[in-house]
C-alpha positions in Angstrom: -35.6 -52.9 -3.1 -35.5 -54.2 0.3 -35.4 -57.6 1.0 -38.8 -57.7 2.7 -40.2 -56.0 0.3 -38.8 -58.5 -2.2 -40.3 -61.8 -0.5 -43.6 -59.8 0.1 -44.0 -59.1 -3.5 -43.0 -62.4 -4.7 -45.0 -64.5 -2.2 -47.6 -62.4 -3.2 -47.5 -63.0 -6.9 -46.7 -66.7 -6.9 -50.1 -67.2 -4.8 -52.4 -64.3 -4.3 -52.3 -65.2 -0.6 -55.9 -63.9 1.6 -53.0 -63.7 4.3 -48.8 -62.7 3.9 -46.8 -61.1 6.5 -43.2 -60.7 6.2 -41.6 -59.9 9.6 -37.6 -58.9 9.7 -36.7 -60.4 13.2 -32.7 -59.8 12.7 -33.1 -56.9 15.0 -33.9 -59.9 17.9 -31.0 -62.0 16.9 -28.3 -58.9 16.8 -24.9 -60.2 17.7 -26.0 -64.2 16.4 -24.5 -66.1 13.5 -25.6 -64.9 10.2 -26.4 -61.1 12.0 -24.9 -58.2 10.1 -25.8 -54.7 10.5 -28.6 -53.2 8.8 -30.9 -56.1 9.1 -32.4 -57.9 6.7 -31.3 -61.2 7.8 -33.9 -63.0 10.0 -37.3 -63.2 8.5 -41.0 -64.7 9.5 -43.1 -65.4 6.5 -47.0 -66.1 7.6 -49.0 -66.6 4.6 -52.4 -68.3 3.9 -53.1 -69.5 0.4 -55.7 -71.7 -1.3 -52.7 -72.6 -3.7 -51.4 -74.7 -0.6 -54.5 -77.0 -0.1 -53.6 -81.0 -0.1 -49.7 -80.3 0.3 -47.8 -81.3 3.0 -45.6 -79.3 4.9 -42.6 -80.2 3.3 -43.7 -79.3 0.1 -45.4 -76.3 1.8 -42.1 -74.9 2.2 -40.2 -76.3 -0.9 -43.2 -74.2 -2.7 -42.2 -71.0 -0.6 -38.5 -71.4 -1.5 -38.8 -71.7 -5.2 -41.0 -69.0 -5.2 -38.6 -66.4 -3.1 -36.0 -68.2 -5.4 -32.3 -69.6 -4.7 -30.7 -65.9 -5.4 -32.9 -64.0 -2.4 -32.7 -66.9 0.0 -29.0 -66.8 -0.3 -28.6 -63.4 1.1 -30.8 -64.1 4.4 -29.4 -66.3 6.8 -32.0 -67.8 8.4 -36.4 -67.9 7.1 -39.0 -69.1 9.6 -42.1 -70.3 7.9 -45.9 -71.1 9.1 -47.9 -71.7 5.8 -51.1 -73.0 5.2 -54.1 -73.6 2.6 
C-alpha cells in the first residue's frame, strides 16, 4: 500500500474525521534532505475531527503521530500538520 494511502486510512480510523486530506508534497522538495525518488516522503495532513475538541496543539499532534504510528512515520522524512476539533 502506499504510504498516503496508509496515513489516510489510519487517520481515518483512529477518528472518523468530517475532514482528512493527505497531500504528498515530496515532488516540491525534489533534490532536499530526506528526498528520494519515487516520493512518498513530504506529506500535509489536514484533518478536522470532533475527537480533537479541548486539546491543545501539542497534543493535537502527539494524537496524529501515535495514530500513523512510530513504524510509518519513520519512513517519511518530514509531516506537516493543521488539525483541529
Amino acid at each position: 500500500m502506499a504510504v498516503r494511502a496508509e496515513i489516510h486510512a489510519r487517520l481515518e480510523a483512529a477518528f472518523a474525521p468530517e475532514r482528512l486530506e493527505v497531500i504528498d508534497e515530496s515532488e516540491s522538495h525534489r533534490g532536499h534532505a530526506g528526498w528520494r525518488e519515487g516520493g512518498e516522503t513530504h506529506f500535509r495532513v489536514v484533518i478536522r475531527a470532533p475527537a480533537f475538541e479541548g486539546m491543545g496543539r501539542v497534543a493535537r499532534h502527539r494524537a496524529v503521530h501515535a495514530a500513523i504510528g512510530p513504524e510509518l512515520v519513520g519512513r517519511i522524512h518530514a509531516l506537516a500538520i493543521d488539525v483541529a476539533g
